[in-house]
C-alpha positions in Angstrom: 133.4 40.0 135.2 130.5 40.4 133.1 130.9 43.5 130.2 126.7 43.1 129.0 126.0 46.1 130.4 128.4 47.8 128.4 127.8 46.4 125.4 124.4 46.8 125.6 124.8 50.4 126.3 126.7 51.0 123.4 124.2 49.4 120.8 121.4 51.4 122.6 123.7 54.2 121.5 124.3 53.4 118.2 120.4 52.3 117.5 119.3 55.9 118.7 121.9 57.7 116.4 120.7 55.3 113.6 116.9 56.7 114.4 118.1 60.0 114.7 119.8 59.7 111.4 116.5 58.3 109.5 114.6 60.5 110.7 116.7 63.1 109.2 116.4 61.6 105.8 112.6 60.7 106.3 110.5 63.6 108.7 107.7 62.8 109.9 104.8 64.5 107.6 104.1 68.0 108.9 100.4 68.2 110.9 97.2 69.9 108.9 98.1 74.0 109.0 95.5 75.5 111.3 94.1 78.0 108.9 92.0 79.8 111.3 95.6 81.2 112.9 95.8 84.3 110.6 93.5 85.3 108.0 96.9 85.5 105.6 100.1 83.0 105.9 103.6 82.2 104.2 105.0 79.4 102.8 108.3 78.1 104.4 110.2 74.9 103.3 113.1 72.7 105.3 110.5 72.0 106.5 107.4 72.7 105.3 104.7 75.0 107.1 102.6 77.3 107.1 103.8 80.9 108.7 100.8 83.1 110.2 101.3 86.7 109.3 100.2 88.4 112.1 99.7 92.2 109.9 99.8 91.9 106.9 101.3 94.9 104.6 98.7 96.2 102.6 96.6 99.8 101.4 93.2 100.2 101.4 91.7 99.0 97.8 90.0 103.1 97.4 93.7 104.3 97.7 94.8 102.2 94.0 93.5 105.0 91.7 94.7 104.4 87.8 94.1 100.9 87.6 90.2 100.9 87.9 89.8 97.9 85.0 92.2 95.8 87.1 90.5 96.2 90.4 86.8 95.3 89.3 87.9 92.6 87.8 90.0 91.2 90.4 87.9 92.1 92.7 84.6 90.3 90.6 86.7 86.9 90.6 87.6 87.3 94.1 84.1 88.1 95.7 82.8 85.0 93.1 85.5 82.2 94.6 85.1 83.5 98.3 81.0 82.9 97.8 81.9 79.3 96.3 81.5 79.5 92.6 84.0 79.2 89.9 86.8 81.4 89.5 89.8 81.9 87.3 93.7 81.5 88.0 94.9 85.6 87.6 98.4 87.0 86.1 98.7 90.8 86.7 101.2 91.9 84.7 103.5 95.2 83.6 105.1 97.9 84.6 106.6 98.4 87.7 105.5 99.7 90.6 101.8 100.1 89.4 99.8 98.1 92.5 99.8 94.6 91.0 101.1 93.0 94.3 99.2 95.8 96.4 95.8 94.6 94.2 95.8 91.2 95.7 96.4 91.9 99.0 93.5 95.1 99.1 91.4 93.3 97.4 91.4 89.8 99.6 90.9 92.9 102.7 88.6 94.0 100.9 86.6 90.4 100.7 87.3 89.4 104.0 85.8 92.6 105.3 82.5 92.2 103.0 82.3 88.1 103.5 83.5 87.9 107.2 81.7 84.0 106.9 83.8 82.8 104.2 86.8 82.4 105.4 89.1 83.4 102.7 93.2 82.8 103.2 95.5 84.3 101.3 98.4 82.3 101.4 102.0 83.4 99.8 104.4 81.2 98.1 108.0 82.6 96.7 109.2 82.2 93.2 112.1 79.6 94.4 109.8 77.3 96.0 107.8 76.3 93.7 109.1 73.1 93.2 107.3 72.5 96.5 103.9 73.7 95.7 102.4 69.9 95.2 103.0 69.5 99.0 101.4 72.7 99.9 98.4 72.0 97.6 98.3 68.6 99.4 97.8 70.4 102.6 95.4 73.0 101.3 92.9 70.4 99.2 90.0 69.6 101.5 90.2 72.6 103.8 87.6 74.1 104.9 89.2 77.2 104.0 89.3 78.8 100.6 92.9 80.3 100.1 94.1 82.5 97.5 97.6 81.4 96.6 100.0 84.1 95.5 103.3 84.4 93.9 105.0 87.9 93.6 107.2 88.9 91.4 106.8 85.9 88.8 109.2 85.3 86.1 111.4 82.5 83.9 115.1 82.4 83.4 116.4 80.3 80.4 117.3 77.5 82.6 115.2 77.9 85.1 112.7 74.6 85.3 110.1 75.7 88.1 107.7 77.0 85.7 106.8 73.0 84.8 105.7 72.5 88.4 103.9 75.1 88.3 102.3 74.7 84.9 100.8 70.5 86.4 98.8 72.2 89.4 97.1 75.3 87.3 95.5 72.8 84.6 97.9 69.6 83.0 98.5 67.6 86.6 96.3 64.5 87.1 94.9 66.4 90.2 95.2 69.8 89.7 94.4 72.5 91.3 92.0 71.8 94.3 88.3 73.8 93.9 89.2 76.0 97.1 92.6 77.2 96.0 93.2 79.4 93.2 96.5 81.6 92.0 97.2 84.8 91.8 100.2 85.9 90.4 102.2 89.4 90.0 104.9 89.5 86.7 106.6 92.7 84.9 106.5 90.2 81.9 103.7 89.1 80.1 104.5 85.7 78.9 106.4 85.2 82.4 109.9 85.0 80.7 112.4 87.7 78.7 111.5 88.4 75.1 115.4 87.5 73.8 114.8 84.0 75.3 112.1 83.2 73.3 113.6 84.8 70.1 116.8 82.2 71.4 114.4 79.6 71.5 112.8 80.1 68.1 116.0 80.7 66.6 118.3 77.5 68.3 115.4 74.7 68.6 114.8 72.2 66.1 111.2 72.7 66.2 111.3 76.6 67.0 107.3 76.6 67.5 107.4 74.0 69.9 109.9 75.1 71.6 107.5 78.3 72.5 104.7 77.0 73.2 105.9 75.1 76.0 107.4 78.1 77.5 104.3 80.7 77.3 101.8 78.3 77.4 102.5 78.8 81.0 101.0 82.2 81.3 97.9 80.5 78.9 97.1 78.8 82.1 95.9 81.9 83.8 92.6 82.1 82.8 92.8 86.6 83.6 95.2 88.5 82.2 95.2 92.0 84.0 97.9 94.2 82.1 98.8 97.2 84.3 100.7 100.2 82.5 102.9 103.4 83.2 100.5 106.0 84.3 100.4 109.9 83.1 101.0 113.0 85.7 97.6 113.5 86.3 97.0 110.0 87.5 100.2 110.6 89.9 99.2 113.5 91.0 95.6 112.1 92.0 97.3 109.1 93.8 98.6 111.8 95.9 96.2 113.7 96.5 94.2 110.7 98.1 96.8 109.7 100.2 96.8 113.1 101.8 93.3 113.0 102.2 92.9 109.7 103.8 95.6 110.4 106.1 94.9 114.3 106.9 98.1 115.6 105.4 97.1 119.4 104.8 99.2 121.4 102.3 98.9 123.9 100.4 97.7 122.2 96.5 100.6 124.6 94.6 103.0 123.4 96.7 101.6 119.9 96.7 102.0 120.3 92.8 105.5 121.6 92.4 107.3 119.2 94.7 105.2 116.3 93.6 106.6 116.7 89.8 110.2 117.6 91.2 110.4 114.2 92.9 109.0 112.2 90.0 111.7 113.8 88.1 114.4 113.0 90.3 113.5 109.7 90.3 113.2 109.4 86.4 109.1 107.9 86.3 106.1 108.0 87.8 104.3 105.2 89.3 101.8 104.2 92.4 105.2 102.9 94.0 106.6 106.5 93.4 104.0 108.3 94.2 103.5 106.7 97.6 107.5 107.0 98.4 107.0 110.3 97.8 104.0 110.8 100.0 105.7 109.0 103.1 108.5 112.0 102.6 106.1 114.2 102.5 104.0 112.8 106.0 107.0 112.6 107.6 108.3 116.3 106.9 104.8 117.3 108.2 105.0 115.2 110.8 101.9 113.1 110.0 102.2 109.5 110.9 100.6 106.7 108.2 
């Protein structure tokens, strides 16, 4: 009796679970992202594409009242890359809670709603994937598209080596960063990494200037520095004011006053961030929907 048929069964078998297992190791390359999805996406990996965001979570850009500067100048660079002309890499950086990440996303609204035409993407990237950004830019560079590339929250352990991937695509790679992306990216720290690890690093290197250099010459990349600071009660108190009057909360401006300043104290600061969780308490208690 003949056993061919058997055999050749089993090395069918054993060729598909070999394919299987290469393909595993080796995925095929993801297809072009279709841009015109979503007018914003994120960034996945394992494996890599593009994630529409169907709503993105934003505030209008004439509710971010205390950082004036900031916003026209943002806002400038923005409105100069969407119409196709050079524009610089941004770092908006400081204290907490201030509108840096809320900035970027008003103002790319706010440039999509003035330049309908020019297709402008913003396109978010975590901290822990950078390491992946050269594929991303590979799939970005030649859109159509122009896509502002964002990073929240932005900062450098002592160990942490991302920051040299990061540092080829904003100036030092052989290709660099494509002409329709540019970077915008949010930090509580100026130099994008605690001030006791560069005193560690001046104070343990051989050559302690050297040694610096390569770590904040990072943030020299950026070609806008935006600083955004803690702001005073009157500033607070005017962030809340407009958000009552853009979303109809009525109350009486004493009262307004007095429970504004209680919750700031409560929470030990003021900032955009605090005044807006206070003002969602406050809609809700009056039963006013935002």
């Amino acid at each position: 009796m003949s056993h061919a048929p058997d055999w050749q069964a089993a090395s069918s078998d054993s060729l598909r679970r070999i394919a299987e297992a290469l393909e595993r190791l080796a995925p095929p390359s993801a297809p072009a992202p279709d841009l015109s999805a979503a007018e914003a996406f994120v960034w996945h990996v394992a494996p890599d594409r593009l994630q529409p965001v169907a709503q993105v979570n934003r505030v209008a850009l004439d509710l971010l009242l205390g950082i004036g500067r900031a916003r026209d100048t943002l806002l400038a660079n923005t409105l100069q890359f969407a119409r196709g002309l050079p524009a610089n890499n941004a770092l908006l950086w400081g204290a907490r809670g201030m509108g840096k990440s809320s900035l970027v996303k008003a103002v790319h609204a706010q440039v999509v709603a003035e330049m309908p035409d020019a297709a402008l993407k913003l396109v978010e990237i975590q901290r822990e994937d950078l390491p992946s950004i050269g594929r991303l830019m590979g799939h970005l560079r030649g859109a159509e598209a122009r896509v502002i590339l964002y990073c929240d929250d932005l900062s450098f352990s002592h160990d942490d080596q991302h920051y040299k991937s990061l540092k080829a695509i904003l100036d030092g790679g052989v290709e660099g960063r494509p002409g329709n992306v540019v970077l915008y990216a949010t930090s509580n720290r100026r130099h994008l990494m605690p001030r006791d690890m560069i005193e560690n690093e001046r104070s343990s290197a051989i050559t302690p200037s050297e040694a610096v250099e390569e770590k904040v010459s990072l943030s020299d990349r950026f070609g806008l520095w935006l600083g955004f600071h803690p702001c005073g009660q009157d500033e607070y108190l005017a962030m809340i004011e407009g958000y009552c009057a853009a979303y109809g909360v009525q109350i009486d401006p004493a009262r307004l006053r007095a429970e504004a300043i209680e919750w700031q104290a409560t929470r030990g600061s003021r900032s955009g961030r605090v005044a807006w969780q206070f003002f969602t308490d406050l809609a809700g208690r009056e039963g006013v929907p935002i």
